[in-house]
LUMTOR-805461 format. One record per atom (N, C-alpha, C): x, y, z; residue number from 1. Coordinates in steps of 0.02 Angstrom, whole numbers, plus 50000, padded with zeros to 5 digits. Atoms other than C-alpha are relative to their C-alpha. Layout:
<sites>
+-------+-------+-------+------+
!     x !     y !     z ! resi !
+-------+-------+-------+------+
!     X !     Y !     Z !  NUM !
...
+-------+-------+-------+------+
</sites>
This chain:
<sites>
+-------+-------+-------+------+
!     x !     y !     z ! resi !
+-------+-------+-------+------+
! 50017 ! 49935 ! 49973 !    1 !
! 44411 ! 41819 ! 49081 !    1 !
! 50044 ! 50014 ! 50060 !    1 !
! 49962 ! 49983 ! 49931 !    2 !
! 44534 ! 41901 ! 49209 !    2 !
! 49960 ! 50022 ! 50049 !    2 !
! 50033 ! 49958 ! 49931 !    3 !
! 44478 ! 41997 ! 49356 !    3 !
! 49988 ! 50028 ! 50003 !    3 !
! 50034 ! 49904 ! 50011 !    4 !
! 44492 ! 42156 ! 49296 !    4 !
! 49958 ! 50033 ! 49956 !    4 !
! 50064 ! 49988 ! 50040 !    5 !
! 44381 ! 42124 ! 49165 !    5 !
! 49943 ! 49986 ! 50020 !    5 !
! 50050 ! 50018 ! 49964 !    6 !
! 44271 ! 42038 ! 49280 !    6 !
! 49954 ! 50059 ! 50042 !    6 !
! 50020 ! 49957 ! 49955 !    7 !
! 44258 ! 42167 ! 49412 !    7 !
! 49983 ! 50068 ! 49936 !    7 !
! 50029 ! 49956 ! 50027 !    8 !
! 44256 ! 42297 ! 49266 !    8 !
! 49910 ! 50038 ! 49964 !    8 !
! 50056 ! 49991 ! 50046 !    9 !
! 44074 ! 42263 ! 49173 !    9 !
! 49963 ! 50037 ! 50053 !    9 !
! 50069 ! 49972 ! 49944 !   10 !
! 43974 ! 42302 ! 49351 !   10 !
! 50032 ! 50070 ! 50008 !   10 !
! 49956 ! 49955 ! 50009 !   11 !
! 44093 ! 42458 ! 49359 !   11 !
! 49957 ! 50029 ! 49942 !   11 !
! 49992 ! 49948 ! 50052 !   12 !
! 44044 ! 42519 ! 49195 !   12 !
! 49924 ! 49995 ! 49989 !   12 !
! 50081 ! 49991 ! 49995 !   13 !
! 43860 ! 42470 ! 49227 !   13 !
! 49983 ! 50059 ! 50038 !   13 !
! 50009 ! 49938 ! 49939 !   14 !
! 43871 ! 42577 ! 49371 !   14 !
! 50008 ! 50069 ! 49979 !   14 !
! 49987 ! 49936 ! 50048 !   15 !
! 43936 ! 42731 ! 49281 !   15 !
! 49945 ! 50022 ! 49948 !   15 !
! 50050 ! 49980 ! 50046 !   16 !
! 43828 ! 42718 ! 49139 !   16 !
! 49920 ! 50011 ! 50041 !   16 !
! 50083 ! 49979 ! 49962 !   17 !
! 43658 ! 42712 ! 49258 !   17 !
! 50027 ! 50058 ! 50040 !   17 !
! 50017 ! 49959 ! 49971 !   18 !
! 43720 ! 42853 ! 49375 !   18 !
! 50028 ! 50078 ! 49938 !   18 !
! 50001 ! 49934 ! 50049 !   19 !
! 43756 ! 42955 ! 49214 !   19 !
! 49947 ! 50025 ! 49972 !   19 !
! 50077 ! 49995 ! 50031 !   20 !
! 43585 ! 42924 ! 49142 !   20 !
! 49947 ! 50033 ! 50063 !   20 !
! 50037 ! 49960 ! 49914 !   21 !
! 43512 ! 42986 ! 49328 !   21 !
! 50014 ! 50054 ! 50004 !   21 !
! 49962 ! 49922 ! 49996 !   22 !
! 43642 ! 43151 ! 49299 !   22 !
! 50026 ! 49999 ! 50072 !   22 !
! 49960 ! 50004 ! 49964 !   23 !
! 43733 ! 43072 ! 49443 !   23 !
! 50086 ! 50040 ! 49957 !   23 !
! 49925 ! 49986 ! 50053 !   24 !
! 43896 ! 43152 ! 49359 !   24 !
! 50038 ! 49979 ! 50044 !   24 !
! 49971 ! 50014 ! 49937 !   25 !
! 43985 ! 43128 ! 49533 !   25 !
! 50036 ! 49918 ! 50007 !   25 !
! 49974 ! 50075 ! 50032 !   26 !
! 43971 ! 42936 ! 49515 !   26 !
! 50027 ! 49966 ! 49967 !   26 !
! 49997 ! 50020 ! 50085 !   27 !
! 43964 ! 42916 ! 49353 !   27 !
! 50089 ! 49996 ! 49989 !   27 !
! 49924 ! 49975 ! 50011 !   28 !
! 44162 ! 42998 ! 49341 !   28 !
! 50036 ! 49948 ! 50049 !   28 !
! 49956 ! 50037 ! 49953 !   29 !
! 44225 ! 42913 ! 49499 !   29 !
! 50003 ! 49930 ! 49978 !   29 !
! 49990 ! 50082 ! 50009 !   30 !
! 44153 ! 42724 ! 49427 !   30 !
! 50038 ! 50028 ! 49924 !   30 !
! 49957 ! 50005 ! 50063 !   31 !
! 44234 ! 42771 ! 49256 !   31 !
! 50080 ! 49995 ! 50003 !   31 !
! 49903 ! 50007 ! 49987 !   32 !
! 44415 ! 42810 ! 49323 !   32 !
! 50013 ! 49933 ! 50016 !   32 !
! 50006 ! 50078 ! 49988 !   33 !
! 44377 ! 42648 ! 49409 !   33 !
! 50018 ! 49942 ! 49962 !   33 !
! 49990 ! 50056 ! 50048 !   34 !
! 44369 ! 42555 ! 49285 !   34 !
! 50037 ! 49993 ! 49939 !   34 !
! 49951 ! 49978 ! 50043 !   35 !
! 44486 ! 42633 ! 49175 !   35 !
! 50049 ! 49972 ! 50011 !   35 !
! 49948 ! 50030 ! 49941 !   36 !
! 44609 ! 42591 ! 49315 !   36 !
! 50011 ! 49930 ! 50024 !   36 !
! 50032 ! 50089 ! 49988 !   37 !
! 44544 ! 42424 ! 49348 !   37 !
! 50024 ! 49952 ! 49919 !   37 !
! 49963 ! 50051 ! 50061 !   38 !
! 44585 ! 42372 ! 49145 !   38 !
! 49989 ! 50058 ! 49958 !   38 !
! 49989 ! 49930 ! 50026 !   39 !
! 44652 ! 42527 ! 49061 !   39 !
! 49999 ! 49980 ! 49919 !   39 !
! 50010 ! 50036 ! 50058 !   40 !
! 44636 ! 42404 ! 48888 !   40 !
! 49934 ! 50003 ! 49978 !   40 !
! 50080 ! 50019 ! 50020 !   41 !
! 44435 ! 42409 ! 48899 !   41 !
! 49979 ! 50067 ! 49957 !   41 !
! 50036 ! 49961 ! 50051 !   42 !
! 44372 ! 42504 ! 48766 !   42 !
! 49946 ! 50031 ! 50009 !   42 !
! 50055 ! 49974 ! 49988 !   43 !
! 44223 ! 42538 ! 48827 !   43 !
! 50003 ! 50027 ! 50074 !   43 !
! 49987 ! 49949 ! 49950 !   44 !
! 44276 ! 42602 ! 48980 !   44 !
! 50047 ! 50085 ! 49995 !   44 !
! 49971 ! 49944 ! 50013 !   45 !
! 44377 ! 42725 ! 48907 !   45 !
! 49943 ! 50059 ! 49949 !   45 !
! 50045 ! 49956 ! 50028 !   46 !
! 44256 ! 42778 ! 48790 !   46 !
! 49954 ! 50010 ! 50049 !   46 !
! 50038 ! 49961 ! 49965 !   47 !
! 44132 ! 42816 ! 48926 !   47 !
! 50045 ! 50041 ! 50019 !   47 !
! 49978 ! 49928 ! 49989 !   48 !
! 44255 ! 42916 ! 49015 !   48 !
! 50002 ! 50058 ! 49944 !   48 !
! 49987 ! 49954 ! 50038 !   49 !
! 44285 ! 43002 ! 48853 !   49 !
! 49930 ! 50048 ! 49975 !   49 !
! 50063 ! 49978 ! 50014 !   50 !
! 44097 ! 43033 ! 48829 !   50 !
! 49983 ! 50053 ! 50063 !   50 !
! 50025 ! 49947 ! 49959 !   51 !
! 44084 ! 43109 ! 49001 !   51 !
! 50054 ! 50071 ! 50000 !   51 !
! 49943 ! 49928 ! 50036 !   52 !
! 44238 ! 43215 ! 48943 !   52 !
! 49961 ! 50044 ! 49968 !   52 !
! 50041 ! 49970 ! 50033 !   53 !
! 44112 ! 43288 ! 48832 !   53 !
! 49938 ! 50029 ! 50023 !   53 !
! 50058 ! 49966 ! 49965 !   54 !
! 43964 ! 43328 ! 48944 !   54 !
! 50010 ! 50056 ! 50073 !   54 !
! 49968 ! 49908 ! 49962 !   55 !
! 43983 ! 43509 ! 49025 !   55 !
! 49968 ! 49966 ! 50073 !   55 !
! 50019 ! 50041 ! 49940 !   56 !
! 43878 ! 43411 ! 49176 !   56 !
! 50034 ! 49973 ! 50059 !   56 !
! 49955 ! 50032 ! 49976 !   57 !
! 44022 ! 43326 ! 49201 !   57 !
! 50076 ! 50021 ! 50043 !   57 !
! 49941 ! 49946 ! 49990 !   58 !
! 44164 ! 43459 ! 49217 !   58 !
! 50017 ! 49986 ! 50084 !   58 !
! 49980 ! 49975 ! 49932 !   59 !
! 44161 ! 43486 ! 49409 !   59 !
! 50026 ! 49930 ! 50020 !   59 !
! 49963 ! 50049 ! 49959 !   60 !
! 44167 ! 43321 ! 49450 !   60 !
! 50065 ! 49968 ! 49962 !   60 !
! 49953 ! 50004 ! 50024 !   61 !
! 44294 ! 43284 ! 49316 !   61 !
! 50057 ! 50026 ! 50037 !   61 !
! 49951 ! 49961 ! 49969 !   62 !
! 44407 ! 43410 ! 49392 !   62 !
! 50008 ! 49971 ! 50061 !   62 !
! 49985 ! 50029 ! 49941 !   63 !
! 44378 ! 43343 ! 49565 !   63 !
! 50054 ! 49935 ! 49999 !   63 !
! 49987 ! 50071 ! 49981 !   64 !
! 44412 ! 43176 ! 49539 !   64 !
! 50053 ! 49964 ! 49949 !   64 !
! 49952 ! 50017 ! 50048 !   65 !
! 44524 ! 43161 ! 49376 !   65 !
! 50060 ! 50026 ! 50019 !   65 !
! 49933 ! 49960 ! 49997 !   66 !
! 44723 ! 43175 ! 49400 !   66 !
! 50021 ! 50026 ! 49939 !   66 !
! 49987 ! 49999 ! 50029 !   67 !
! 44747 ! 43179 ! 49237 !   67 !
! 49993 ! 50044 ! 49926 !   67 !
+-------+-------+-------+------+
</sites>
């Protein structure tokens, strides 16, 4: 296990609970996180891609996504 898979799982715990709260704010900022952190994790990308999909999500998307 590297590091950045290490540090990623609590990362993508974190995201997924402040998404389920309708933190969207969080939720987006730990997803880039961890995108960024191991841009290989599958399941970090698919959450971001899931909050891609929730209109909830938009503002803070925009805020906080460069991309």
């Amino acid at each position: 296990m590297t590091a950045a898979v290490a540090i990623d799982k609590p990362v993508l715990r974190l995201a997924r609970e402040a998404s389920e709260r309708g933190d969207m704010d969080t939720a987006v900022v730990q997803a880039l996180r961890s995108v960024e952190s191991d841009p290989q994790s599958w399941d970090a990308r698919a959450l971001l891609a899931d909050l891609r999909t929730k209109p909830q999500a938009q503002e803070a998307l925009k805020k906080h996504d460069a991309s």
